[in-house]
C-alpha positions in Angstrom: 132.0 104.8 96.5 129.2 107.7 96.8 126.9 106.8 99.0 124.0 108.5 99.4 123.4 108.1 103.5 126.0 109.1 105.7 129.0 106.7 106.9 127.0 105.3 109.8 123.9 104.4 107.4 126.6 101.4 106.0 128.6 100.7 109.0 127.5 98.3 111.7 125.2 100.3 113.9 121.5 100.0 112.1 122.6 96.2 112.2 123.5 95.9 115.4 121.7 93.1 117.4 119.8 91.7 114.2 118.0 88.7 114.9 118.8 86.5 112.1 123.0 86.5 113.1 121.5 84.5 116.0 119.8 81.8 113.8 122.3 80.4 111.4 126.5 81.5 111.3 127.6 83.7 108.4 129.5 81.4 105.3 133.0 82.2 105.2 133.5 83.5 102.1 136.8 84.3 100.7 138.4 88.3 100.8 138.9 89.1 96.1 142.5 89.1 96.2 144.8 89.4 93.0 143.5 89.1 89.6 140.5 86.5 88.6 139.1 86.3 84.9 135.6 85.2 84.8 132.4 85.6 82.9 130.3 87.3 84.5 131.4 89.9 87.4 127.9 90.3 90.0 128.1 93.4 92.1 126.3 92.8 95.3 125.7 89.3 96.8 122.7 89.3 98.2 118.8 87.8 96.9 119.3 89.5 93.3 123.0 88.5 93.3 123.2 85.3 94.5 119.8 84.6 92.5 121.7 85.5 89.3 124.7 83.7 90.2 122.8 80.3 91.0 121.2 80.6 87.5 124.4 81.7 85.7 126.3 78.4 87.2 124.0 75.9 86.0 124.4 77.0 83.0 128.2 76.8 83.2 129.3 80.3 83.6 132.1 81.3 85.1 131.5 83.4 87.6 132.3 85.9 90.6 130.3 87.2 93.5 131.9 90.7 94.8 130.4 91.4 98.0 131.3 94.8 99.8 130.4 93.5 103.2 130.0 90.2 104.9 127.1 87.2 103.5 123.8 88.8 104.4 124.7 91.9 105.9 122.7 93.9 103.6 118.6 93.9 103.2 118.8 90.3 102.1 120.2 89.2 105.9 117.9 91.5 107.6 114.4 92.2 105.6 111.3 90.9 107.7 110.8 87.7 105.6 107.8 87.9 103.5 107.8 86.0 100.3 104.6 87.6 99.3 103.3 89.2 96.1 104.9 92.9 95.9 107.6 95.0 94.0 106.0 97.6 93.3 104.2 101.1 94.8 101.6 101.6 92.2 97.9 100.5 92.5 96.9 98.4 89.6 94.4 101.3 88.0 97.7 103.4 88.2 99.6 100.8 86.3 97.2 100.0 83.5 97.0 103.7 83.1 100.6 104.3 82.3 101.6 100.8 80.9 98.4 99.5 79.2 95.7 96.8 80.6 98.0 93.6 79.2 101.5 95.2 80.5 99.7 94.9 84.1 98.5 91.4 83.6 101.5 90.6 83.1 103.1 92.5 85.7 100.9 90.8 88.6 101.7 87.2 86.8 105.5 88.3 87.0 104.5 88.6 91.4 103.1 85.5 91.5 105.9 84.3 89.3 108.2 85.7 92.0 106.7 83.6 95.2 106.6 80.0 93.5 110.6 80.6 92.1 111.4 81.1 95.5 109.3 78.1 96.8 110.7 76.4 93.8 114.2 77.4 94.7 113.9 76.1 98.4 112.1 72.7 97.7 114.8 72.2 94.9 118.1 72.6 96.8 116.5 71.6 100.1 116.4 74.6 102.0 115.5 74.8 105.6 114.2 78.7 105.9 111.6 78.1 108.5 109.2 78.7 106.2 105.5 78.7 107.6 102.2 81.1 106.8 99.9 80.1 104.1 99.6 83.3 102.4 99.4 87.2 103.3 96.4 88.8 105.5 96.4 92.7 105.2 94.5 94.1 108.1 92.2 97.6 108.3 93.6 99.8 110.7 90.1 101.9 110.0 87.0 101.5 109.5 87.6 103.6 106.4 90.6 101.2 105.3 88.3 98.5 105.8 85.5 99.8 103.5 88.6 100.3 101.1 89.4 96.7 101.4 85.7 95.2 100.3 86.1 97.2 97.4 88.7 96.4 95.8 89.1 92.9 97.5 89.7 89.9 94.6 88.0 87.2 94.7 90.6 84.7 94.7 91.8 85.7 97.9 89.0 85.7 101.6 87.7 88.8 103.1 87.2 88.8 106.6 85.1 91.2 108.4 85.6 92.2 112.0 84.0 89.8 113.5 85.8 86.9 111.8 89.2 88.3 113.2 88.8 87.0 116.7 88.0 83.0 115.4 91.1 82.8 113.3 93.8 84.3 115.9 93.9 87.9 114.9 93.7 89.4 117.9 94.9 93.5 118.1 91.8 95.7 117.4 91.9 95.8 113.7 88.6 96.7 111.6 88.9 93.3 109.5 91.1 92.4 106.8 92.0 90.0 103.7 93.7 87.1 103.0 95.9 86.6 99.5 96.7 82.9 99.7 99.7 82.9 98.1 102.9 83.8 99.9 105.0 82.1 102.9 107.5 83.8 105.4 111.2 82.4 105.8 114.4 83.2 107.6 115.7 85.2 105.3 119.3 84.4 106.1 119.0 80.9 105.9 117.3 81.3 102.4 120.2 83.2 100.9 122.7 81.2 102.5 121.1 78.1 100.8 121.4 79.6 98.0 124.9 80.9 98.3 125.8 76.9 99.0 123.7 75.8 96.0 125.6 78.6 94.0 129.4 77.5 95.6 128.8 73.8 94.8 128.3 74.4 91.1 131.1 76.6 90.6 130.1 80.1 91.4 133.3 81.9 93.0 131.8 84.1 96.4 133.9 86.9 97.4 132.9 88.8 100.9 135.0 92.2 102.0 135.5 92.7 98.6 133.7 96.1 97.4 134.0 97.4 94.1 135.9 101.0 93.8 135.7 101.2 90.0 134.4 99.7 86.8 136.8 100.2 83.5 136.0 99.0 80.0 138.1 97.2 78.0 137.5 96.2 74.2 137.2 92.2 75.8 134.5 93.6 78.7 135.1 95.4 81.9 138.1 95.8 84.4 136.6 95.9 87.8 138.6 97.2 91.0 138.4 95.9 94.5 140.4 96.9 97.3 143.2 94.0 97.1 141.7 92.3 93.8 141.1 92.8 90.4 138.4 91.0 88.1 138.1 90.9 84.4 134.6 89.9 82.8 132.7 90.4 79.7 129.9 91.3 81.6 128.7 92.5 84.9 125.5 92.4 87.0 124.8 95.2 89.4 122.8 94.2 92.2 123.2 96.5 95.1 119.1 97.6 95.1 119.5 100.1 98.5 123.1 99.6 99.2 124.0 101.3 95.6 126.4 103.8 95.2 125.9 106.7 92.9 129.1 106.1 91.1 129.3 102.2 90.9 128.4 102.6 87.9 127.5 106.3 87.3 124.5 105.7 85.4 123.4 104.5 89.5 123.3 107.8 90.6 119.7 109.2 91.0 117.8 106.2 90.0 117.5 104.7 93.3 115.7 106.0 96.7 116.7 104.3 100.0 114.5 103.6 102.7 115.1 103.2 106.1 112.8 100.2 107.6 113.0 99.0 111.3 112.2 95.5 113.0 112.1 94.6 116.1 112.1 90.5 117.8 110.4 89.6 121.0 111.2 86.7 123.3 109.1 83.7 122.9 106.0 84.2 124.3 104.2 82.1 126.6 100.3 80.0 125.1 99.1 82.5 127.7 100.4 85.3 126.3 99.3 84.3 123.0 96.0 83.8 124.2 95.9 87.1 126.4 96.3 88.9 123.3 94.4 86.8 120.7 96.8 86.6 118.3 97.0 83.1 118.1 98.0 82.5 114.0 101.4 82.4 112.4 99.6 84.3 109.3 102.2 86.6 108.2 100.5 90.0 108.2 100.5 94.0 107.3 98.2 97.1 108.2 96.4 99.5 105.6 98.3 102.1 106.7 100.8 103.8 103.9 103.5 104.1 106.5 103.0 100.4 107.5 103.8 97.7 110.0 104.5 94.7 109.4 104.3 91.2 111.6 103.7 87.8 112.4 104.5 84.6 114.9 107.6 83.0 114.0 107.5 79.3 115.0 109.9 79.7 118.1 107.0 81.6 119.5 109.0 84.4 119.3 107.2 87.7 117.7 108.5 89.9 114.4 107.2 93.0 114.1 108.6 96.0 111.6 108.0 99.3 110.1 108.5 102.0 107.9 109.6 105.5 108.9 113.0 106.0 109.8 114.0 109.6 107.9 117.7 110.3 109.2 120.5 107.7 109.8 122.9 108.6 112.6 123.3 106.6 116.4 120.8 109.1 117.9 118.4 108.8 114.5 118.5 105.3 115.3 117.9 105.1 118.7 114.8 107.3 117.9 113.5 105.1 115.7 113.9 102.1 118.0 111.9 103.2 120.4 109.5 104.6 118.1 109.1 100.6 116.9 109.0 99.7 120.1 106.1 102.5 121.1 103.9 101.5 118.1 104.1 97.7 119.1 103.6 97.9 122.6 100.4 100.4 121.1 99.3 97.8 118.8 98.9 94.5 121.0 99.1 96.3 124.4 98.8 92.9 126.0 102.3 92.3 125.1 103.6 96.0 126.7 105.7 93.6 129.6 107.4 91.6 127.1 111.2 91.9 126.5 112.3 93.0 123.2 115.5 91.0 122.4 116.7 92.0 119.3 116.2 95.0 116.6 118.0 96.4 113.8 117.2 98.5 111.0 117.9 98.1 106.9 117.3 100.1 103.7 115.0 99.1 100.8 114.9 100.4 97.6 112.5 102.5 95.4 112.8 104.3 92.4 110.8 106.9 90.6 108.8 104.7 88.9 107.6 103.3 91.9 108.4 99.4 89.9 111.4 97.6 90.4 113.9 97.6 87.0 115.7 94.7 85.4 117.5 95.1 82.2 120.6 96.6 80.5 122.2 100.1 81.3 121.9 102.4 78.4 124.9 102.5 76.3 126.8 100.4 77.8 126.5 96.8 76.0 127.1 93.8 78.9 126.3 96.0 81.7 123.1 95.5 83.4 121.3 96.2 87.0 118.8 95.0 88.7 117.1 97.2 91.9 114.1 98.9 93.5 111.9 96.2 95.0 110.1 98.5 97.3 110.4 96.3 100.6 109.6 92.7 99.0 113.5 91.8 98.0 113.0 88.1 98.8 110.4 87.3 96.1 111.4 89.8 93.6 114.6 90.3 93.8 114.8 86.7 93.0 113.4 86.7 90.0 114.9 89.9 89.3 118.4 88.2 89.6 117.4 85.5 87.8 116.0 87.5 84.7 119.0 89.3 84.9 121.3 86.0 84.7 119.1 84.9 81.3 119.9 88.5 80.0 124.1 87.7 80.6 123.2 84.4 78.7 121.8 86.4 75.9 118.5 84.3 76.3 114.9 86.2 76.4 114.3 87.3 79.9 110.3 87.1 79.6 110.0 90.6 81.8 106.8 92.7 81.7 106.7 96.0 80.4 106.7 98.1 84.0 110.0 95.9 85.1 111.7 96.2 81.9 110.8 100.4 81.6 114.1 101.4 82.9 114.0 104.2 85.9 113.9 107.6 85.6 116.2 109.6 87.6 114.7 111.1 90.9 114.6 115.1 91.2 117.2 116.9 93.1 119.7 114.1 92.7 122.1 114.4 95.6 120.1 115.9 97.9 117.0 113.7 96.5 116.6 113.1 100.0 114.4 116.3 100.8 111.2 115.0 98.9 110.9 112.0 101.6 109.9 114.1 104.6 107.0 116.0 103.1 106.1 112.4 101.4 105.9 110.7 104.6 104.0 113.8 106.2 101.4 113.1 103.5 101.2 109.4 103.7 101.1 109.7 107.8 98.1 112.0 107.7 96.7 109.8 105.2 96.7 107.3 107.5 94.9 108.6 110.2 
């Protein structure tokens, strides 16, 4: 595989110490070994994948999960949580613009969509994901971020102005904020993984250690390549979203940017901490700022806090960015600045040029498709991502809106496509002062 990070970027030290190993043990999956006929082939086995999978096996599908690594050792076993509305970078004006007025109706349905699969998914098959937080609260950072947010603030959500923030447990300086009620937080892990088992038990074959080198095609489908294994299918999913390679399939290459986000876990903190700070709510929450943090109370008490920002990926990179996390939290609710960080880790996720995520077939090459770019909220949409993408193997109507469907254009300087993020986050970071 090309990769488009350096070796370290997909070994185990960004990983290292994630909180969610702690909370529920890793399935053990079987190493692809031999030949297997199936299908459908799904590259990638995390929210997309096993989403896809899950779908494909109650309808009777044969079918294989090849994941490179171990269960949830991608974004999907170390993203912050957030089922919340998201998937995409572009303001709604910006969308209607370039996709029409209905194309981003639709698109925002498609969000909401997203969330109540994924509560549908966990009430369904009995998933305990720790799910708590009714809804999302963004909160202004500014004063000027604040005017932003009465402006453009929708009335089916609640607007709350400075002064409301202390009465509902929002305690950390912030100019105000809003609340969209829909959207929950989980445990990640423990989401996929009930999934995985919900997938298993119907028939769906899981492979772990089991990275795909190369994709052949045959007149019958495609001829895919693991290290010890070798799986024939008529057709194959490709849902590696920041973990691609640029030549699993070629068309891959350039079509995707990773991200580097970081996330850090406290101990549980005491009712008196809680209290010394304010922050009394297990809201799940985000700042105005482009360059953003992200946080909330998990019900152990203990607190999640993440970020954007991370350029470079090597040990000393990391360690930068570590304490960096560590800097702007302590900064952020300075009554916490004693409290012992336990756990942190860092992860990619995806963009693309389009600044949408992309569902749908890869040009030219019939029973091929991908599914990617979910621009930090992989738990809702990558989802329904993987599950449009399983209706698309079973030559049903996948019911995507236009900006998801559009595929992605590829990303300037292709390689080395890198370079633009620097000056992009020296924009957005001035933009957020």
């Amino acid at each position: 595989m090309k990769r488009l990070f350096p070796d370290y970027t997909y070994g185990p030290g960004p990983r290292t110490n994630c909180w969610w190993d702690e909370t529920i043990a890793s399935p053990d999956w079987p190493v692809m070994q031999g030949d297997l006929s199936v299908d459908v082939a799904i590259v990638g086995g995390g929210f997309t994948g096993i989403s896809a999978a899950l779908q494909l096996s109650e309808a009777g599908v044969a079918v294989a999960v090849l994941e490179a690594e171990t269960p949830g050792w991608g974004a999907s076993g170390r993203n912050g949580g957030f089922c919340c509305l998201g998937g995409s970078k572009l303001s709604p004006g910006v969308m209607t613009r370039q996709f029409g007025e209905a194309a981003a109706r639709d698109y925002a349905q498609a969000e909401e969509d997203a969330v109540r699969l994924v509560s549908d998914l966990l009430g369904t098959h009995k998933i305990d994901a720790d799910v708590h937080s009714k809804g999302e609260t963004q909160l202004a950072h500014t004063a000027r971020a604040m005017e932003k947010l009465r402006r453009t603030a929708d009335a089916s959500g609640t607007l709350h102005e400075p002064g409301d923030l202390p009465g509902l447990g929002f305690g950390g300086g912030f100019h105000g904020g809003y609340t969209n009620p829909l959207g929950f937080a989980v445990n990640p892990r423990k989401y996929l993984f009930g999934l995985a088992e919900a997938a298993r038990s119907r028939g769906a074959k899981l492979f772990q250690n089991s990275a795909v080198e190369t994709i052949g095609y045959t007149k019958s489908g495609f001829d895919i390549q693991t290290r010890l294994g070798r799986v024939k299918a008529a057709k194959v999913l490709i849902c590696t979203n920041g973990y691609s390679s640029e030549d699993v399939p070629r068309w891959m290459s350039g079509r995707y940017m990773p991200a580097q986000s970081t996330v850090l876990v406290t101990r549980p903190l005491s009712d008196s901490e809680l209290q010394a700070q304010g922050w009394t709510t297990d809201q799940m929450s985000y700042d105005t700022r482009n360059l953003l943090h992200y946080f909330r109370l998990m019900p152990d008490g203990r607190f999640l806090f993440g970020m954007r920002g991370g350029l470079r990926s090597s040990p000393r990179a990391e360690a930068a960015i570590r304490r960096k996390a560590v800097q702007d939290f302590r900064q952020m609710f300075p009554h916490w600045a004693g409290v012992e960080v336990t756990n942190m880790w860092s992860g990619m996720v995806c963009l693309s040029r389009n600044l949408t995520p992309y569902a749908g077939p890869i040009a030219g090459q019939p029973g091929l498709f991908a599914g990617f770019a979910y621009h930090g909220n992989g738990v809702a949409m990558g989802t329904y991502c993987g599950r449009a993408l399983a209706r698309m193997a079973l030559g049903q109507e996948a019911g995507l809106p236009g900006p998801i469907a559009h595929p992605p254009g590829r990303i300037p300087f292709g390689r080395w496509r890198r370079v633009l993020m620097p000056p992009a986050y020296a924009v957005m970071a001035l933009a957020d002062m």
